[in-house]
N, C-alpha and C positions, 0 to 999 in steps of 0.2 A: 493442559487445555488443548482441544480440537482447532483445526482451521476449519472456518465457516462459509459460506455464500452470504451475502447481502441481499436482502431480497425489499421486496415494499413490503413486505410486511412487517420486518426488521425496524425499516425507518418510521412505522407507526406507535414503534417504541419510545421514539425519540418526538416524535410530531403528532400533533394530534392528527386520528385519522381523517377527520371533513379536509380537515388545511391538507393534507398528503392527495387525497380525489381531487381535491379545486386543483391542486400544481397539474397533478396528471391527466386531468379530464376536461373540464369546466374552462380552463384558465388557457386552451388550447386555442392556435390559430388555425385557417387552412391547412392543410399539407402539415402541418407540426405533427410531432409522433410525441408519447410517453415521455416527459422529459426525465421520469425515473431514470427509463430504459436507455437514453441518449446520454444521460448521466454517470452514472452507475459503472461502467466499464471501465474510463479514464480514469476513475478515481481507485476503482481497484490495482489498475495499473500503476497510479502512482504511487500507492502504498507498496504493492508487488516489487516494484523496479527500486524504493526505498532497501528494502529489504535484501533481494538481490543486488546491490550495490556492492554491499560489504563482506567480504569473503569471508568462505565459512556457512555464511547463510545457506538454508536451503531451502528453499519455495516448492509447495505444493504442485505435482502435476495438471492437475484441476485448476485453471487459469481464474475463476470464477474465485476462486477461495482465497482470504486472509486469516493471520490469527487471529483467534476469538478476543484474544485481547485487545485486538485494534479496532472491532465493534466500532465501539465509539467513536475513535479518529474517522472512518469512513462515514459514518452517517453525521458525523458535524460537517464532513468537508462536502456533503452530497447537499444536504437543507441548505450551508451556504452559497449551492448553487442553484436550486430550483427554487426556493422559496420567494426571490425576490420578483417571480413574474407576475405574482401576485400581492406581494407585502413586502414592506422592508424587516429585513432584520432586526431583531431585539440587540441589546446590548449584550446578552448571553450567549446568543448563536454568533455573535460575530467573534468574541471572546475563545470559544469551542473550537471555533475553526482557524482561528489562531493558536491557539494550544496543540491543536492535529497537525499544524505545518511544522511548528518546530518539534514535537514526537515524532517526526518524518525525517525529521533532520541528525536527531540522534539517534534513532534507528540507522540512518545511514554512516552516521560517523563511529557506531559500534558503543557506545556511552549507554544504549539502553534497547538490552537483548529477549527476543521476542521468542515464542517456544515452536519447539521443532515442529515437524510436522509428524503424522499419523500411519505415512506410506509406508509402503515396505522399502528397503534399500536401494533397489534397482529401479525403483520409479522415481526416483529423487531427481529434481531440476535444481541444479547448482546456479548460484547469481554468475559469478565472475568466474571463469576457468582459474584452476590451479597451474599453474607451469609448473616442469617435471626438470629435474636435473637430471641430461642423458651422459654427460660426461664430469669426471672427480673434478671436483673445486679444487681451483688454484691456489696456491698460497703463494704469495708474493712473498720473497725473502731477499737482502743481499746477496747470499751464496748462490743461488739459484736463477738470477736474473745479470745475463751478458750487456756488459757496456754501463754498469751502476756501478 
C-alpha cells in the first residue's frame, strides 16, 4: 500500500458530508478558521512521530502523508476532535478513537508494523537516528582487564 494525504474529502468517508460543512463552516465563530484545517496536521503528526518512534521506521518525505493503512486511525482521531462543536459523539466514534490511540501505541512499541514507503532511497526520512560503531567492540575478559 501507498502513503496517502488526508484530505476533507477523505473524512466524508467516514462522516457524513452536511455533519463534515456544519464542523467546517456553519458551526464557526468569529476569527475561527476550518477546524478540518486547524485539526488535521497535529493528528498527522501524531501518527507521523508514532511511527518515527520506532527505529527502523521510515516516514515519507511529504510531511502531509501516512500509510494508507492508518486512513482510519486519522479520521477517527480527527471526528473525535471537530465533531463535538457541534454534537456529541456516538458510542462508535468515541470507541474509534480509542481504538486509534492504542494502534498508535503499538505502532510505537513495534507490535504492529505499517508498510514502507513509495520514495526512492535517498528521500527517505528516518524516525530515530541509527548510531554507528566508529571503534571495535570491547570484549571484556579476565586476561585482558588489569587489576581483576
Amino acid at each position: 500500500m501507498s502513503w496517502i494525504a488526508i484530505t476533507v474529502e477523505t473524512l466524508k468517508g467516514f462522516l457524513n458530508a452536511a455533519t463534515v460543512d456544519a464542523v467546517n463552516t456553519r458551526a464557526l465563530g468569529d476569527g475561527e478558521v476550518n477546524r478540518f484545517d486547524e485539526v488535521q496536521p497535529g493528528v498527522i503528526a501524531l501518527i507521523r512521530g508514532a511511527i518515527g518512534s520506532r527505529r527502523g521506521n521510515i516516514l515519507d518525505p511529504d510531511k502531509t502523508k501516512i500509510p494508507a493503512s492508518l486512513k482510519n486511525t486519522a479520521c477517527a482521531l480527527i471526528i473525535e476532535a471537530i465533531q463535538p462543536a457541534i454534537m456529541e459523539l456516538n458510542e462508535d466514534q468515541r470507541r474509534a478513537g480509542d481504538n486509534a490511540r492504542k494502534l498508535l501505541d503499538k505502532i510505537a512499541a513495534g507490535t504492529f508494523v505499517v508498510e514502507d514507503v513509495d520514495t526512492a532511497p535517498d528521500e527517505f526520512q528516518s524516525g530515530i537516528g541509527t548510531p554507528q560503531m566508529t571503534e571495535k567492540c570491547l570484549n571484556f575478559q579476565r586476561r585482558n582487564q588489569d587489576g581483576i
